[in-house]
N, C-alpha and C positions, 0 to 999 in steps of 0.2 A: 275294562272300565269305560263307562259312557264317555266318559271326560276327556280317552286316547282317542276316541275314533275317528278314525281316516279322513282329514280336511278337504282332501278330494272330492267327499260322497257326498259336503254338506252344504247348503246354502250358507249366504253373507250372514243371515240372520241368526240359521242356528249355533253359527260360530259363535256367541254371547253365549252357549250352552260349555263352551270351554272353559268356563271358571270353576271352580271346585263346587262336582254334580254332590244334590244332596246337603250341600250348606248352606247355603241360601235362608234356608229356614234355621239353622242355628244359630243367630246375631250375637253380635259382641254382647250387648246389655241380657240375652236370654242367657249367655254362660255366665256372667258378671253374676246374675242372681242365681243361677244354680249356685257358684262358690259361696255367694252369702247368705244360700240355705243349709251349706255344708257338703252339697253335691258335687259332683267333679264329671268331667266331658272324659269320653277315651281319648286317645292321645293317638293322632296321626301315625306319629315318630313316636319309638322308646328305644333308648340305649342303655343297656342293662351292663354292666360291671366289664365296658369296654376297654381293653387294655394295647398299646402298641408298641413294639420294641423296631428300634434300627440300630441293628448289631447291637454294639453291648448297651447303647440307650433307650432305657425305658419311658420313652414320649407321654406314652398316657399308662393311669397307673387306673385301673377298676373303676371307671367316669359312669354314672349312669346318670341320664336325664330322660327328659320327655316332652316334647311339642304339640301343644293343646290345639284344635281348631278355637279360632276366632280370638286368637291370643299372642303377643307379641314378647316374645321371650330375650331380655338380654344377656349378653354369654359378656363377662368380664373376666380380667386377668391382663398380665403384665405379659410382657412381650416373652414367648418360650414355655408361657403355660401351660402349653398342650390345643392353645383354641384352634390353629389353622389345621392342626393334624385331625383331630374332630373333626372340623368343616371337610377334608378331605374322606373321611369315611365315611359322613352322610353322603355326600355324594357321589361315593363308589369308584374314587381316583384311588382308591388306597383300600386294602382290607383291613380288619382289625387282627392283631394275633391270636384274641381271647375276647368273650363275651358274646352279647347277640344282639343284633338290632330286629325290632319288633316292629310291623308295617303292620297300621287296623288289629295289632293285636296278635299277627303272624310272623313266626321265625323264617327272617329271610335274608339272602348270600346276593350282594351287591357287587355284582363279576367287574362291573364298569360305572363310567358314569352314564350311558345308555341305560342301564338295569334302573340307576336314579331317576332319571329323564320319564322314564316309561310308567313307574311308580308314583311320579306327581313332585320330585325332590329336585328344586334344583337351588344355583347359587348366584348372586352377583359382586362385582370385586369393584375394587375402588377406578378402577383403571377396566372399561367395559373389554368387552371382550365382543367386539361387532367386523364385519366389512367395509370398511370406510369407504369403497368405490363402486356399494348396494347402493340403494337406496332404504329411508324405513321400512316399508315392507317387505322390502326382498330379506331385510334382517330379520324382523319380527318370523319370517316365514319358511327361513332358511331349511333346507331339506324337507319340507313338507308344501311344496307350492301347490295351491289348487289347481287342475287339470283339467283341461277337454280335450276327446280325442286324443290323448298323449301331447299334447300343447298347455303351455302357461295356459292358464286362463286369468288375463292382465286384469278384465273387469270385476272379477270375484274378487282376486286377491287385492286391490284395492279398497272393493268396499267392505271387504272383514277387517282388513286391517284398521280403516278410519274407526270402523264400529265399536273394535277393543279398545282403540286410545280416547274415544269418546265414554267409551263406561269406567274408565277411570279416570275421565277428567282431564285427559291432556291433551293439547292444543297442540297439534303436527301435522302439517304438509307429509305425507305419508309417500310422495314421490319425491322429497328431499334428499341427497345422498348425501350419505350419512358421517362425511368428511366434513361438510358444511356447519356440523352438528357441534356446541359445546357437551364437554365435559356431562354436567346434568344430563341434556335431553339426550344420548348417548345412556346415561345408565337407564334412563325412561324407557328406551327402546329395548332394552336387555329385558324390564321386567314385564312390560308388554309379550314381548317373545314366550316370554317362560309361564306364562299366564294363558296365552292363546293355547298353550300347547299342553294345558290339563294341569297346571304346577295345584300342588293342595301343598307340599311346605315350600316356603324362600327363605332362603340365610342370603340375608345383605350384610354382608363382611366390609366396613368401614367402608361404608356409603359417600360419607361426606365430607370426609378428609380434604377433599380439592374443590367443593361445594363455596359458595357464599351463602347468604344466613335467608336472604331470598329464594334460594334454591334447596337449601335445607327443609326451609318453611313449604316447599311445595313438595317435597317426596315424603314429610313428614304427613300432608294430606291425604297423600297418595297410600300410606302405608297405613293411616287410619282408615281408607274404605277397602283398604284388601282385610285388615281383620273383621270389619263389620261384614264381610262378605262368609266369614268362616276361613280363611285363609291361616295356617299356621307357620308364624314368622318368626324368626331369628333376628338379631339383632345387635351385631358383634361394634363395640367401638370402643375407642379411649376417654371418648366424652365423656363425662360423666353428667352433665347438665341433661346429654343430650338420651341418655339412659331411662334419666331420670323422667322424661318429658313425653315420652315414646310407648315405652314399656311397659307393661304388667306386672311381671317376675322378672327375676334378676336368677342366674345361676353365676358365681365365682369360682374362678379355676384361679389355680399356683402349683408349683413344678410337677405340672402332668398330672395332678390331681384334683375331684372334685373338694372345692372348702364349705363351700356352703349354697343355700337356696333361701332367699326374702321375695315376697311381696315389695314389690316399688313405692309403694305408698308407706310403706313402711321400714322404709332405710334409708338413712341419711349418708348424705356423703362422706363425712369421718367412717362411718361403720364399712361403707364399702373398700373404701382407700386400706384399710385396717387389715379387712378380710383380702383384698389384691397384695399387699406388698407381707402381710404377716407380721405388721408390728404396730406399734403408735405412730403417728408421725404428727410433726408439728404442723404449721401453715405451710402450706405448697409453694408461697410464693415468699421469698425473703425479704427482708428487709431494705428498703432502696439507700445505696449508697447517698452517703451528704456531702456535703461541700465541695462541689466540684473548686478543677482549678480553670485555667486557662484556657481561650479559644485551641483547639487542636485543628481540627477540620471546616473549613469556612465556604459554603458553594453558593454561588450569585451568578441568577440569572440564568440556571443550567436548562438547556433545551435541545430535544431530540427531535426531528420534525417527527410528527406522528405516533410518539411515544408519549414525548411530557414537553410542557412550555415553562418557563419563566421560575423556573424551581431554585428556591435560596432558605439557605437553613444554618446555622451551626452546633457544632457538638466540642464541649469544652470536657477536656480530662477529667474521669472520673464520672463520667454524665452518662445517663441511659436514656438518649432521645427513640422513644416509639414511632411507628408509623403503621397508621392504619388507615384503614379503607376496603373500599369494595375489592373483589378478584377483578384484574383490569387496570385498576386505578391508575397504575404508573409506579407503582413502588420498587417492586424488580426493577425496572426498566431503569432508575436513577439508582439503583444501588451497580446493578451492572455496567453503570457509565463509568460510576467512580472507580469501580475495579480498573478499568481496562476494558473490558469485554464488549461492549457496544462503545462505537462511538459517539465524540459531542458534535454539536453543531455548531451551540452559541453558550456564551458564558465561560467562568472561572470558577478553577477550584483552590484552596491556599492550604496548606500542610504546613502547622507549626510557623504559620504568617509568611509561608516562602509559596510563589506559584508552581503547580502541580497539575504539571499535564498526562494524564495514564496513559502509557505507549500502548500497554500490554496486560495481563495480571500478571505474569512476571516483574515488571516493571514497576507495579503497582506493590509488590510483596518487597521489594527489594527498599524501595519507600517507606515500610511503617503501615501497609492498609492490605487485611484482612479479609476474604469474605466469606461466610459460613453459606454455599448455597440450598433454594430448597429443595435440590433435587439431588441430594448427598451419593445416594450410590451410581447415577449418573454420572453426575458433574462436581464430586466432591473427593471421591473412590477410586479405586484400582481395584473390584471386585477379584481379579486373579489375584493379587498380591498377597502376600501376611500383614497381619496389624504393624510389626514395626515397622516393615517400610513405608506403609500406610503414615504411619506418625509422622515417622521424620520426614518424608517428600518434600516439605520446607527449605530445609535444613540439609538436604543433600549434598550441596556444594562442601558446604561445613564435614561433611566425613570424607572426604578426599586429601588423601595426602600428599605431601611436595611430590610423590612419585607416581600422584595418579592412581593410588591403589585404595579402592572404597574399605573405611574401617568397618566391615561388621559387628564386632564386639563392642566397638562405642556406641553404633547404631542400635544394638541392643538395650545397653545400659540407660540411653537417653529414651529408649522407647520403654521400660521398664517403671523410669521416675515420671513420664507422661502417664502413663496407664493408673499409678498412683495417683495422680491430680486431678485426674478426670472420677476414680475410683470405677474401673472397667473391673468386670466382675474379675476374680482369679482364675487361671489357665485358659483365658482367651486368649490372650497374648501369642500363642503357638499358633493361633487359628487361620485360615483365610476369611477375609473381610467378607466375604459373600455365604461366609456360611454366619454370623455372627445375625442377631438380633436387630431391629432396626435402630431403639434404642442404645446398643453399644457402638451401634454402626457411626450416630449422631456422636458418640462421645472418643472415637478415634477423628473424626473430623475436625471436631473440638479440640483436640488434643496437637493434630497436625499443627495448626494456626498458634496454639501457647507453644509451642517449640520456635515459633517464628520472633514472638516478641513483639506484637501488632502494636503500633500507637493506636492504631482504629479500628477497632472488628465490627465487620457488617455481618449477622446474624437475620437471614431469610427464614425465616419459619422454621426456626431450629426445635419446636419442639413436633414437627407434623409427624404423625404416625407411630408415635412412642408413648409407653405407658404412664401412670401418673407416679409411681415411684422415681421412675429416669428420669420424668421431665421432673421433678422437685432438685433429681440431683444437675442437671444441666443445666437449671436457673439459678442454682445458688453457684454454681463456680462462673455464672456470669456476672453474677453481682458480685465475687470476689476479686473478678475481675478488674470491675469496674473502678471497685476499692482502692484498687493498686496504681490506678492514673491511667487505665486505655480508655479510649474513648469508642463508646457503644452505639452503634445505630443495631433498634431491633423493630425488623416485621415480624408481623403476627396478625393472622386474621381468628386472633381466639380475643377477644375483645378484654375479658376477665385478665388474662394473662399480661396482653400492652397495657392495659391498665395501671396493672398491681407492680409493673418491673419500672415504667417510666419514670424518670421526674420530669419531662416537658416532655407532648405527646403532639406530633403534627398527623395531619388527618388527611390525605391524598382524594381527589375524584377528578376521572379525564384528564388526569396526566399534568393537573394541576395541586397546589398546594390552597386548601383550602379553609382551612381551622387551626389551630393552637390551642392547646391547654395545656396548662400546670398544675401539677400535683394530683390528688383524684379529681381525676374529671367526671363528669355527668355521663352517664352513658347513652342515654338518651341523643343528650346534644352531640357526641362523637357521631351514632346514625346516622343522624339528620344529617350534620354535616356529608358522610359520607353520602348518602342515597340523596343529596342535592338538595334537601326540603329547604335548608336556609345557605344563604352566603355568609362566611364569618370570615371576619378581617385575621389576617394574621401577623402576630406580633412580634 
């Protein structure tokens, strides 16, 4: 393919000939009207009646799709549906047991992900996958550096490099190394990469999971001039807004199987939600608890130098105070003081009107306070463990008997009637936590902390990277929560989501507290506030 050819041989210039050779002349709007003359493009990608088993599970059950040039395909489904095992076959990590993958229309055996690579197929993950002690181009360029004499050639590979991040519009010091790098321009550099080096399909596998809505809005840019380029893109996420906003077609997966195929334009989000979890469901987001009681949790004046200043708030029982804001903002940053976990500097915290200094989160748990964080299998988990232990880690002191001797069978039993509360699917409960779903994963965490008996649960981004059926059930035992008299601090950078659960919502920027609202708020004015356009007093 003209599109692999040896970067070595080529100048700065013809490197721009790396993008998908022969598309150019295919544009988004010339395929848009082929379909609405009833015509159809061949298909890059075809997966004909792909099937996978591991051991006795059957992962993908007969899945067939197709990836069009110049067309941006979203792949939907609930966590375990089969998508990431797909994403692994296109890219030749995995073989299928049964079926055939069709490349231009040709049966072909994907020995690796080199065979993908070489083919034009590659992938990016939410969590890049670069050298953080390259620079950008050495990343963009990796294994294929331009050469003279058997030497770097430093001058070429810098100016191919700036040249590919300028024809998609993105702004990089291209001698940056790429530690320096946020999160975004880290996955920029991955698509950059995979672009210089011939890519005609990309599956971006939950892109923006760890994005803000400014940084969304710019790989959203980014991913509408690779389809007008002819590029055929994948499009895997739990958003469904963001599905909706992105995409062309929609395909739906559920347990390893294909459900269905829509046009975007033509499915609503009920229908999708329908065809993902396999039934009706009501409103995603519950009803917000009433009437709170009393002050529970009271913090005045909390300051971290260089984290957050001057930060005061309360959350009265039964209450679901939100907080939102930009990625940055401060929000972690005072939820992890209150645990224990970072220290204070200045200020007070009061617990049920008594003062409350966090030694520890030990310290903190043994108190009445909670915290869900957002990085669960990190810093929430014992990936080695099983689910009960998992649960009850709260509660460990509590199964030890006067002789010292840990009860398992009560550890059971109480990890049994958690699993019920939380509604974890059935025979997980035998499982280890790292093999489990990421959605179940959030609802054994969830479940650890209701074995504790929290006055105060702090909820970090409890629903990140989990499907829309699990986040329905995660938010409704948070609001049953609530019901019961704990008192709720919740992050969330899904804006709909802090919205719909608050009843008083504070809005965080630079580490300060910056806005208030009660009941629905304007969403607009939450932005603003967030991205600094106005100052709002807070009440």
């Amino acid at each position: 393919m003209e599109a692999l050819t040896d970067v070595n041989t080529r100048s700065p210039e013809t490197l721009l000939e790396s993008f998908p050779r022969g598309m150019e002349a295919v544009s988004h709007s010339e395929i848009a009207g082929r379909r609405e003359a009833g015509q159809t493009t061949a298909p890059v990608v075809e997966l004909r009646d792909i099937s996978k088993w591991f051991g006795g599970v059957h992962a993908l059950k007969g899945v067939s799709l197709a990836l069009h040039p110049g067309e941006v395909l979203g792949l939907l489904g609930e966590n375990g549906a089969g998508k990431s095992t797909l994403v692994k076959i296109l890219t030749g990590v995995i073989a299928p047991s049964a079926g055939e993958i069709r490349i231009d229309g040709e049966a072909r055996s994907l020995r690796g992900t080199r065979d993908a690579r070489t083919l034009g197929i590659t992938a990016t993950y939410q969590e890049p996958m670069v050298f953080p002690t390259l620079d950008v181009a050495e990343n963009m360029y990796t294994g294929r550096l331009p050469k003279s004499r058997r030497l770097v050639d430093w001058r070429a590979l810098y100016a191919s490099a700036s040249a590919t991040l300028s024809e998609l519009g993105v702004e990089l010091d291209v001698r940056t190394p790429v530690s320096h790098l946020g999160v975004a321009d880290r996955q920029l550099v991955e698509i950059a990469k995979a672009l210089g080096a011939g890519a005609r399909v990309l599956i971006l596998d939950e892109p923006t999971a760890v994005l803000s809505s400014r940084e969304i809005e710019q790989l959203f840019g980014i991913v509408r001039r690779l389809r007008d380029r002819g590029v055929a893109l994948m499009f895997i996420s739990h958003k469904l807004d963001e599905i909706q906003a992105i995409t062309d077609r929609v395909v739906v997966m559920r347990d390893g199987q294909w459900v269905a195929e829509r046009k975007t334009a033509e499915a609503s989000v009920g229908e999708l939600i329908r065809l993902m979890v396999g039934r009706e469901m009501g409103s995603l987001f519950p009803e917000r608890p009433a009437s709170p009681g009393d002050v529970v949790l009271e913090v005045s004046g909390l300051s971290r130098e260089g984290y957050f200043d001057d930060v005061s708030f309360s959350v009265r029982a039964g209450e679901i105070v939100g907080f939102a804001g930009l990625v940055g903002a401060g929000r972690t940053d005072v939820a992890q003081a209150i645990f224990g976990i970072d220290p204070i500097d200045r200020g007070s915290i009061k617990l049920d009107g008594l003062a409350f200094t966090p030694k520890s989160p030990r310290h903190a748990v043994s108190c009445g306070v909670a915290y869900l964080p957002e990085n669960r299998l990190v810093n929430g988990l014992v990936p080695s463990m099983g689910v009960p232990l998992n649960m009850t880690m709260s509660i460990w002191p509590k199964l030890v008997n006067r002789l010292g001797v840990f009860r398992s069978q009560e550890m059971r039993r109480r990890a049994a009637e958690l699993a019920r509360r939380v509604e974890l699917q059935a025979g997980r409960i035998d499982q280890l936590v790292s093999t489990l779903s990421g959605g179940n994963q959030q609802k054994v965490v969830l479940a650890k902390w209701l074995a504790a008996s929290p006055r105060v649960l702090i909820l970090d981004e409890p629903t990140h990277g989990i499907d829309v059926g699990t986040k329905a059930e995660v938010l409704s035992i948070v609001a049953d929560l609530a019901r019961t008299g704990v008192a709720v601090i919740l992050i969330s950078s899904e804006l709909e989501e802090v919205c719909a659960m608050s009843t008083r919502l504070l809005v965080m920027r630079a580490g300060r507290l910056v806005a208030e609202f009660e009941g629905d708020a304007d969403r607009d004015a939450i932005m603003r506030a967030a991205a600094g356009a106005r100052e709002a007093g807070v009440a």
